[in-house]
C-alpha positions in Angstrom: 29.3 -12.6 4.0 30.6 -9.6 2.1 29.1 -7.9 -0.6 30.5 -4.6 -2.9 27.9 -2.5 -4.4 27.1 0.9 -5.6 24.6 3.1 -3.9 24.5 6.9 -5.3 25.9 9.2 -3.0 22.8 10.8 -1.5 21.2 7.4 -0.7 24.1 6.6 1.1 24.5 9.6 3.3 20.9 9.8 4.0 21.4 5.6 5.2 24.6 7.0 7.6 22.4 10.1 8.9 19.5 7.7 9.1 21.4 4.9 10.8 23.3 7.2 12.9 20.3 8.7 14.7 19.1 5.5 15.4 21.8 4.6 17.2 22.6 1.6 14.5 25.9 0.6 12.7 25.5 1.0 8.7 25.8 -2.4 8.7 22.6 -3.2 10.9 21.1 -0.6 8.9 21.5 -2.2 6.0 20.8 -5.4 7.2 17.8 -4.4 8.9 16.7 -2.5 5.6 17.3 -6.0 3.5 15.2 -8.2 5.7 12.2 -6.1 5.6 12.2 -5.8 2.2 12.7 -9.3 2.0 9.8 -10.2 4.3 7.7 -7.8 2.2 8.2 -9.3 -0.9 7.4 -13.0 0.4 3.9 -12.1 2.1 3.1 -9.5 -0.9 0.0 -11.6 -2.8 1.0 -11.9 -5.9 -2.0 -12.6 -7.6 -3.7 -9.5 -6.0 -2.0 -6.6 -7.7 -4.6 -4.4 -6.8 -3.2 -5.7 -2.8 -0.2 -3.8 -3.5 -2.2 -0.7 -3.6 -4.6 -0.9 -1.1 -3.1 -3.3 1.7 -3.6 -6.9 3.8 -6.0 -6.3 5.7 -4.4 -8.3 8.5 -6.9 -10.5 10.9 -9.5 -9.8 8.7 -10.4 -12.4 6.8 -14.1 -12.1 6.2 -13.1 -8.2 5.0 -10.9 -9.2 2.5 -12.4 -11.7 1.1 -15.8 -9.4 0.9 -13.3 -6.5 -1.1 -11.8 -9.6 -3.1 -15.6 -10.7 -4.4 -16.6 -7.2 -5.0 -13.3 -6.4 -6.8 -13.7 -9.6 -9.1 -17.9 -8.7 -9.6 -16.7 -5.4 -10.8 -13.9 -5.2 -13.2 -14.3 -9.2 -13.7 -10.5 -9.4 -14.4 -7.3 -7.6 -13.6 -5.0 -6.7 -16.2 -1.5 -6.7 -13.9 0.2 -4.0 -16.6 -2.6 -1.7 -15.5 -1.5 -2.1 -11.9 1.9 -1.2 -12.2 
C-alpha cells in the first residue's frame, strides 16, 4: 500500500543516513521502524504505567509480580497523569 506523509526534514535525512548504513532501502527502513513500534505498543501493559518506566522484566515472572505487590503496598494506587 502507499501512503503520503510529512516527516521534517532532519528526521528524514537522519532515516536515509540511518538506513543507508545499514544497508536497507528507506522503504525497509520505514517498515522495519513501523512494525516495532507497533509490536511495542501491543505488549506495553497498559495498566502498569509505571512498566513504561522501568521495563518487563521478561522470563521473570516471580520478579515482577514481587515489584508489582510492592509497588501497590506502597503508593496503594497509581494516578496514570502522574506517569506521563
Amino acid at each position: 500500500m502507499k501512503a503520503t506523509f510529512e516527516l521534517p526534514d532532519s528526521v528524514f535525512r537522519e532515516a536515509k543516513a540511518t538506513a543507508a548504513s545499514q544497508g536497507k532501502t528507506i522503504r525497509q527502513f520505514f517498515t522495519e521502524a513501523i512494525r516495532n513500534q507497533l509490536r511495542a505498543l501491543r505488549h506495553r501493559p497498559a495498566d502498569k504505567p509505571w512498566m513504561k518506566h522501568y521495563g518487563v522484566l521478561k522470563g521473570n515472572a516471580g520478579e515482577l509480580q514481587a515489584i508489582d505487590r510492592l509497588i501497590q503496598r506502597e503508593f496503594e494506587t497509581v494516578n496514570p497523569a502522574d506517569w506521563q
